[in-house]
Each structure stands twice: as C-alpha cells, then as structure tokens.
C-alpha positions in Angstrom: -77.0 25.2 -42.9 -74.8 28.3 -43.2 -76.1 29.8 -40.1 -75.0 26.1 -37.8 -71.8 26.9 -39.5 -71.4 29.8 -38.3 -72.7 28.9 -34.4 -70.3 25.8 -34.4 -67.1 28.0 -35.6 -67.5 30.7 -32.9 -68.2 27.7 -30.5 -65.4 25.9 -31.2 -63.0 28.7 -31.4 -64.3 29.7 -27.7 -63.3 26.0 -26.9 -60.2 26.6 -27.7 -59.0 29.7 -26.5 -60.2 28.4 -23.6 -57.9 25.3 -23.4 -54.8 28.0 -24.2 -55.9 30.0 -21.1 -55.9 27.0 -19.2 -52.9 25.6 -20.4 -51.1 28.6 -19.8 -52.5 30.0 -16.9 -53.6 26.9 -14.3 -50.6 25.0 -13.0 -51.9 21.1 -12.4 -49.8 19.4 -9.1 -50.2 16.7 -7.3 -52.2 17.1 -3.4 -51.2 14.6 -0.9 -54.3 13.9 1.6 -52.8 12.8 4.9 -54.5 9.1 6.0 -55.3 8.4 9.4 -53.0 5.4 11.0 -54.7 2.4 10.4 -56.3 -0.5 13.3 -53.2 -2.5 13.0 -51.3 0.9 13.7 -53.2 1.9 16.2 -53.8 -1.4 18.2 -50.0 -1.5 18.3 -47.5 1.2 19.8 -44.3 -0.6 18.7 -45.7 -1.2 14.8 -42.7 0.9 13.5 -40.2 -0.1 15.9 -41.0 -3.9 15.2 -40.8 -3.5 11.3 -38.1 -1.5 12.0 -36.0 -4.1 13.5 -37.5 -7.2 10.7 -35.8 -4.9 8.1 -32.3 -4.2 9.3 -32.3 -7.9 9.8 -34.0 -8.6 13.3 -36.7 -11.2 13.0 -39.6 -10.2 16.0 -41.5 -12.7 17.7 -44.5 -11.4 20.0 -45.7 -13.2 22.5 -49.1 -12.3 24.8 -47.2 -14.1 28.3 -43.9 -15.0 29.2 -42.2 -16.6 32.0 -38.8 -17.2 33.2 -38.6 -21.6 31.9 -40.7 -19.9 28.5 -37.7 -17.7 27.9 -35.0 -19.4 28.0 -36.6 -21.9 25.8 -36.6 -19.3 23.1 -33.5 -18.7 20.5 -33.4 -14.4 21.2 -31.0 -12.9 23.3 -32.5 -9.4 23.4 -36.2 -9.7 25.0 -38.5 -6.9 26.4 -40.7 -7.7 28.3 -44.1 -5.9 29.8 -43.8 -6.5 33.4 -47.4 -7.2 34.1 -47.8 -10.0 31.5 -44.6 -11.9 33.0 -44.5 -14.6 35.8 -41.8 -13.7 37.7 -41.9 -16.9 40.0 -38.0 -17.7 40.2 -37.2 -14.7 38.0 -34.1 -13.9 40.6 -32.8 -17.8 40.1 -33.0 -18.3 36.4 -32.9 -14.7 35.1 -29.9 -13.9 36.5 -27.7 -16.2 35.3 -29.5 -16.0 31.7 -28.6 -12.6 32.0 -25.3 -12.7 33.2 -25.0 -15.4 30.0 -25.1 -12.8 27.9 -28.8 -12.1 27.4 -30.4 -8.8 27.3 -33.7 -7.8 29.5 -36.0 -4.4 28.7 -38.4 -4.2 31.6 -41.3 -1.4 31.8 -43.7 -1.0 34.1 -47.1 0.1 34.6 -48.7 2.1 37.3 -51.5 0.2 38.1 -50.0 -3.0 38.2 -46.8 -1.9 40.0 -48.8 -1.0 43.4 -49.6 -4.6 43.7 -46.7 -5.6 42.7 -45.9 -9.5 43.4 -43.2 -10.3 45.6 -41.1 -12.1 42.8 -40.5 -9.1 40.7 -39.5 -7.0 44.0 -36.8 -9.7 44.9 -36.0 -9.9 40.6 -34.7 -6.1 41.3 -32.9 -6.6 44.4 -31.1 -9.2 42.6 -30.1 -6.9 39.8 -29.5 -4.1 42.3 -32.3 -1.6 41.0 -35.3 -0.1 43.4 -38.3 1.3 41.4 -41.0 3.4 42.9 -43.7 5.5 41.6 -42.8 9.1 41.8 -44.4 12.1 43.7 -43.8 15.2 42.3 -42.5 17.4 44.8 -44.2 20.3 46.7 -41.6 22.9 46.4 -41.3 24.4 42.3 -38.8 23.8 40.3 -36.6 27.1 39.9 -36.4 25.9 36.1 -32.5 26.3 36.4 -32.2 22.6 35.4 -31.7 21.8 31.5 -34.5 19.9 30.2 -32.1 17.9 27.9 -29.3 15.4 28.3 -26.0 16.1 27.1 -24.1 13.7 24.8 -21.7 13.1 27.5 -24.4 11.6 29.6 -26.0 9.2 26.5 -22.6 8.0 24.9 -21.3 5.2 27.5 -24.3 3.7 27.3 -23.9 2.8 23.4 -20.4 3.4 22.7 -19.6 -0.7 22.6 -22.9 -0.6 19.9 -23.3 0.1 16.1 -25.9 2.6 16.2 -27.3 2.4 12.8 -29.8 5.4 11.7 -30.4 5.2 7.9 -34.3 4.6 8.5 -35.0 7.3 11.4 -36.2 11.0 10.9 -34.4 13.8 12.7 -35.5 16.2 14.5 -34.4 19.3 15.3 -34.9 19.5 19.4 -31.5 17.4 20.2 -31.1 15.2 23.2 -34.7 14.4 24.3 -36.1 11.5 25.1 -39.6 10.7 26.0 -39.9 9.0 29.4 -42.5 7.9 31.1 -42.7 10.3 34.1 -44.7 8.2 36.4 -41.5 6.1 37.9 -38.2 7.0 39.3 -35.1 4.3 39.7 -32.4 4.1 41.6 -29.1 1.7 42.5 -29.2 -0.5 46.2 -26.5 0.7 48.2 -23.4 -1.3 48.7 -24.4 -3.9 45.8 -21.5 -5.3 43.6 -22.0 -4.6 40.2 -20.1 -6.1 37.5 -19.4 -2.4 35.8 -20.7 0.8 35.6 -24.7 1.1 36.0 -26.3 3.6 34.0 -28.9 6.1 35.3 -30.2 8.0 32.7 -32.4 11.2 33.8 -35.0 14.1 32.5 -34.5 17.5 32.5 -35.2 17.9 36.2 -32.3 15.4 37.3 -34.9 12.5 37.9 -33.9 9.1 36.8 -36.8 7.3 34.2 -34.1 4.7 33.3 -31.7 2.3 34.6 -29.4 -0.2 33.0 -27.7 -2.6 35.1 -24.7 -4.3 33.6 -24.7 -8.6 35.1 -21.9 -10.6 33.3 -22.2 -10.2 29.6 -25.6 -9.1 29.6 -27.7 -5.8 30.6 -30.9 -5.7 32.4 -32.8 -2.3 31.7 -35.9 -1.2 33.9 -37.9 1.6 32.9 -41.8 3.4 33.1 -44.0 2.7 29.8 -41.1 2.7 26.8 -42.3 6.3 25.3 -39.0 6.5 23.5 -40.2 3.0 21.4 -43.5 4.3 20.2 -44.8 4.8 16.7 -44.9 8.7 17.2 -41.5 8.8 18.9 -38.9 7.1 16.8 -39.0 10.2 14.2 -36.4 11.9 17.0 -33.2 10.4 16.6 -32.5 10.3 20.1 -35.4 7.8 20.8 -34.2 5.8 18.2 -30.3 5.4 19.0 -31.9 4.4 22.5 -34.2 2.4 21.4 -31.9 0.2 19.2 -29.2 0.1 21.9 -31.9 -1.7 24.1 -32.8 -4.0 21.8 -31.2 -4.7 18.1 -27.9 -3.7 19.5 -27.9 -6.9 21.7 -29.3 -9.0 19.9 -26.8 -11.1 17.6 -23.1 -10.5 15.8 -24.8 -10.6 12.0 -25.9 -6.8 12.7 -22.6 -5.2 15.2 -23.8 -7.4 18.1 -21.7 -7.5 20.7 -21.7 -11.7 21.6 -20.9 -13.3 18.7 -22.7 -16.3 17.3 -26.2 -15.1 19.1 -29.1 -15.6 17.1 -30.4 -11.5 16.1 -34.1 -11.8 16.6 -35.5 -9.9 19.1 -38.8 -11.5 21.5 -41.6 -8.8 22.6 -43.8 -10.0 25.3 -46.3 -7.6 25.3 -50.2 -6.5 25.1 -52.2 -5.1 22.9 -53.5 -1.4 22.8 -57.7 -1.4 23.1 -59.2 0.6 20.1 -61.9 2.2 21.1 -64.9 1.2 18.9 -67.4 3.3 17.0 -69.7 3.7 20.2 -66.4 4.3 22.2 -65.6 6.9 20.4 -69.6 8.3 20.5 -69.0 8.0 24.5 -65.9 10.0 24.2 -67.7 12.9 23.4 -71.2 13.2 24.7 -73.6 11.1 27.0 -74.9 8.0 25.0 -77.7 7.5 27.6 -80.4 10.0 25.9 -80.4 8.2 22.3 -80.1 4.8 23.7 -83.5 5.6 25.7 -85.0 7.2 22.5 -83.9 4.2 20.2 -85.7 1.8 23.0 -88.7 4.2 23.4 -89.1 3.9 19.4 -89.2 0.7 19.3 -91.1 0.1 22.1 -93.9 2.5 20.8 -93.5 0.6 17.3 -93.9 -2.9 18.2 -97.3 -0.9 20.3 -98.9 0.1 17.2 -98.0 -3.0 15.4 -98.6 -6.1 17.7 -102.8 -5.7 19.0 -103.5 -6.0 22.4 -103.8 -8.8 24.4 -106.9 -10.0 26.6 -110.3 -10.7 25.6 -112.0 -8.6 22.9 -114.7 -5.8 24.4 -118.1 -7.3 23.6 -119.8 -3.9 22.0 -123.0 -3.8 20.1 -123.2 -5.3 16.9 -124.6 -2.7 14.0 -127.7 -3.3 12.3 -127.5 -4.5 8.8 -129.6 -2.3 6.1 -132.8 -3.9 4.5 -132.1 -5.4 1.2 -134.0 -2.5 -0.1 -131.8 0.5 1.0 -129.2 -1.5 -0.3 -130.3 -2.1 -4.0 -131.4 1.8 -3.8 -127.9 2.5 -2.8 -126.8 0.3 -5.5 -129.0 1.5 -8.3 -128.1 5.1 -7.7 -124.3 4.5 -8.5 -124.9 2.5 -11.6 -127.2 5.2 -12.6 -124.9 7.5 -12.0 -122.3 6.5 -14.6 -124.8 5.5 -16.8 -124.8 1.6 -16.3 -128.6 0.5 -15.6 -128.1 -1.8 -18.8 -126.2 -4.1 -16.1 -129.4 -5.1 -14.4 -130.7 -6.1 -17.8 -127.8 -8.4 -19.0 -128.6 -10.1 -15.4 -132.0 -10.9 -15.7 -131.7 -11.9 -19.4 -128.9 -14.6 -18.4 -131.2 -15.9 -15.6 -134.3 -16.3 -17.4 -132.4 -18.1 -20.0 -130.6 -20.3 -17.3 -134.4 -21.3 -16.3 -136.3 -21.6 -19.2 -133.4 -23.7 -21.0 -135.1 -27.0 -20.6 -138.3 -26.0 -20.5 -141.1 -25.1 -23.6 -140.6 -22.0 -25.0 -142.0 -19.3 -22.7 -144.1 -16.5 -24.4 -142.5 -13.2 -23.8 -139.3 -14.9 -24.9 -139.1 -13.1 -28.7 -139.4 -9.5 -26.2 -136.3 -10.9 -24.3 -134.1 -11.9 -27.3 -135.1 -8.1 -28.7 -134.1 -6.5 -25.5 -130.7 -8.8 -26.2 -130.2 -7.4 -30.0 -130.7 -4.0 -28.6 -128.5 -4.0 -25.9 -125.6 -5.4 -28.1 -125.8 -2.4 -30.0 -123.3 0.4 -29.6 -124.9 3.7 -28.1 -127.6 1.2 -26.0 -131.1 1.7 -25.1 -132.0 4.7 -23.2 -132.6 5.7 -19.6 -136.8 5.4 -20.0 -136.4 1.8 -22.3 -133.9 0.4 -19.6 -137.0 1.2 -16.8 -139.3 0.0 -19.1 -137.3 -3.3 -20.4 -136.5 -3.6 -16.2 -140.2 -3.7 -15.5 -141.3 -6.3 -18.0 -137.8 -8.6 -17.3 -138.7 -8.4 -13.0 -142.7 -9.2 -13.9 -141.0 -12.5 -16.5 -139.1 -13.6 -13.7 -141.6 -13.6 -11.2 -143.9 -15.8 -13.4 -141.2 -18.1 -13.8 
C-alpha cells in the first residue's frame, strides 16, 4: 500500500504544478470566427438598408410589381422603385403630379432591360427633364488628372434641407466616394423649366451616375443599379448620407421630414437576388458534365447486373442426374468422415418399427432393440459393428 502512496503523491503533485504553469503561463481569450452572410442576406442587397430605415422609425413595405394607380393607392411618400418591375403606362400623367405633391421617386435601371426600354418610361423622363443612356467608355485614356472623389461642395445642396442622421453607419476612412453603377450616364433636356436647381452628381472622371430632379415639392432621382444602398456599401458614410437623403429623408415629418404630416414609411418595389444553389455553385467552378455522365453510367450499369435480361430463356442441355448409387456413396463418405455412420442405423431402426407396429412380433426384433440400447450409449458402437449392425438392418428390411 505504501508504494500506491507514494505513485499517487508524485502524480498528484505533477498535476498540479502543472495547473500553476498553466495558470500562469497560457493567457485564455475569446476567438471570434467570422460567419458567412446568411440566404436571407444574400438573397437581398438592401437587407441592412431596409432594417436600417425600420429602426430609426421608417416602416418598409416591399412589393414584387408596381404601377403608377398601385402607388398612389399606398400611404409612403418616399418609394424606390426598380424600373424593370414597374408599369409605366401613364407614368408621365399621374407621376408627375404625385410627385410634384410632394412625393419622392428613386428610379434605377438595369442594362438589359433598359435597351428595350418601353416607350412609357422614355416619355416618364422627358417629362421630368432627364435623358439616360448607357455609357461607352471612351477611346482616348484618361490623363488621370481628374480627382476620383467628390468634394463636399458638390454633395451638400443636395441634403442640406435634410437631417442626416448617422449614429448606426460605420466610417470609413476613403472620404467622398460613392459607389455608382458605371454602366449609365444622365443628363438634363435642354431648355426644360425646372422648378429649382437639378442635381448632377458625378464620379471621379466628371461622368454623371446620378440625377435628381426637383418637380413641386417632391424629387424624382434616376440612377444605374443603387451600389451606394447595398449591404456591403453602407459601412462608408458617404453611401449612407446618400442613401438616407433618397429615401428616409423624404419620407415623413416624425424623423426631420421635410412635408409635414406625411406618413414615414418608405415602399421598395423591387426583386430578389437569385442564390445560386449547391450545384450552382459546383458549375461555377468546373464542368458538371463528366460526373453527371458517371453517376448515369453507374446506375445504368447497376440496374444491368441487378434486373435479368429480357427475351426467351436459351434452351441448353439439361445435366444428367447421378444414379442413386453415386449419390449414397457420396453421402456415406461424408458421414463417415465425421464419424456419423450411426445415422443410417437410427433410420432403419425407426422404419422397421413404423412397419412391424401392427403386425406379430417379427424374429430378429430382440437384435434390433440391442442395436437400440447400444447406440444410446455414450462412446457408440464402432466403425466394424455399425457395418455389421448396417448389414443385418438392410437384409430385416428387405424381408419386410
């Protein structure tokens, strides 16, 4: 017992200078694991700047389609609107006035759609003043003498009647960039009367990517894909001032709005963002066609060796049974092998019992009740007395 002692003192004193090492020598902290954006995220480019606006007290409603009679059935004054999920029949005749009402319109476009662009929309933008085309970069390089940001001078008209509130956005540290979508450029119709002051805002090579058009009390804003409203995007705090000014900043007087008594939701009409799928994402990055034709050729081969053929059945020649005597030879051989020749005995002693139970007692009968007694016995008779007993059993039977 003395020497367990001994084994479970040094043990435990190991145990614990190794805790004191530990505790004074590891330092514990916590390890944030970054998580990938979920579906909802992903499915959704404006998921921040829609909860975003619910929080500071701007109620969003989505919808998948709009129209001009749908609109101005709903209770927001500050809509934006995806250009190719909008019916724009009589946009000019009851837009306009909605507008000029005090409402507030965010229009983007998309490439595709906008070189078939419906008639409707064209003569919506004439009627605001505003010509949109899809831009061709130039031939000539630029010299790079242009700044690639926007001074302050050029941003503040635009939101100097708004309360610009940025308690929830991240800063960063590249000032005065926006992200535009580079695909369109904008400008004003010649000669049109505007109620004030449009607003051409422009990238760092002096192109415009944004117009806002001031009719009566309202704004109407016309613009590429909204970049500057994406999930990504709002951490700069230029994206986000312009991102409120477009939308919260017009929406109702509870939050700085600038037409009192307007209710502060804000409407979205927009679509959703397709997330690729498991085998969309398989696709992305090598040809599915090879394992597609494996998988089939697997399962075609499968169901092969499973399911039999179909057709009539080859007529082939049909084997020869054995005699019955090559086939008790056979037979005797294995039971002789593992010492079981006693079986043969036990079979002819229960059928000449079966035959001679109704019948007078047979003579030879006290020889097959001894063969019985001895093969109830433990060790058994041997191999000679079992050919022997075998003999006089097949000669009994035969009589019988």
């Amino acid at each position: 017992m003395g020497r367990y002692k001994t084994v479970i003192g040094i043990s435990a004193a190991a145990i614990l200078i190794l805790g004191i090492l530990a505790y004074t020598q590891l330092e514990i902290y916590q390890r944030t694991d970054p998580a990938p954006p979920s579906r909802e995220v992903r499915v959704n480019p404006f998921y921040a700047m829609e909860k975003w606006l619910s929080k500071t007290g701007h109620p969003v409603r989505i919808d998948s389609r709009g129209s001009p009679s749908r609109l101005l059935l709903g209770k927001e004054r500050s809509v934006y609107i995806q250009a190719s999920l909008f019916d724009w029949q009589d946009g000019a005749s009851i837009l306009i006035p909605w507008v000029e009402n005090g409402g507030s319109l965010l229009i983007s476009l998309e490439p595709g759609w906008f070189g078939e662009a419906e008639e409707d929309f064209l003569s919506f933008l004439e009627a605001a003043g505003v010509r949109a085309e899809l831009w061709v970069p130039p031939e000539t390089e630029d010299d790079g003498t242009e700044d690639d940001r926007m001074g302050d001078d050029e941003f503040e008209p635009f939101v100097s009647r708004t309360a610009v509130t940025l308690s929830t956005v991240l800063l960063r540290d590249n000032k005065n960039s926006f992200n535009f979508d580079s695909r369109f450029c904008f400008s004003l119709i010649e000669d049109f009367d505007f109620d004030d002051t449009p607003l051409l805002m422009k990238d760092g090579q002096g192109i415009p990517r944004l117009v806002s058009v001031p009719l009566g009390q309202g704004a109407v804003a016309v613009t590429g894909r909204p970049f500057f409203m994406y999930n990504d995007n709002l951490k700069s705090e230029e994206n986000a001032r312009l991102s409120w000014a477009l939308t919260a900043a017009k929406a109702g007087a509870e939050n700085g709005a600038e037409y009192p008594g307007e209710y502060p939701g804000v409407l979205f009409i927009r679509g959703r963002r397709a997330v690729k799928s498991l085998f969309g994402k398989l696709a992305e990055r090598g040809n599915l066609l090879p394992p597609v034709l494996s998988v089939l050729a697997l399962v075609l081969i499968g169901f092969w060796m499973v399911i039999p053929g179909f057709g009539f059945l080859r007529s082939g020649e049909e084997g020869r049974a054995r005699p019955i005597r090559d086939r008790f030879r056979a037979e005797t051989r294995f039971l002789k092998k593992y010492h079981a020749l006693d079986t043969y005995l036990e079979v002819y002693i229960r059928e000449i019992k079966n035959k001679c139970r109704d019948r007078v007692r047979e003579p030879g009968m006290d020889y097959v009740e001894e063969i019985e007694r001895h093969l109830s016995k433990k060790k058994g008779p041997a191999y000679r007395e079992i050919i022997r007993d075998l003999k006089i059993l097949e000669n009994m039977m035969e009589r019988l």
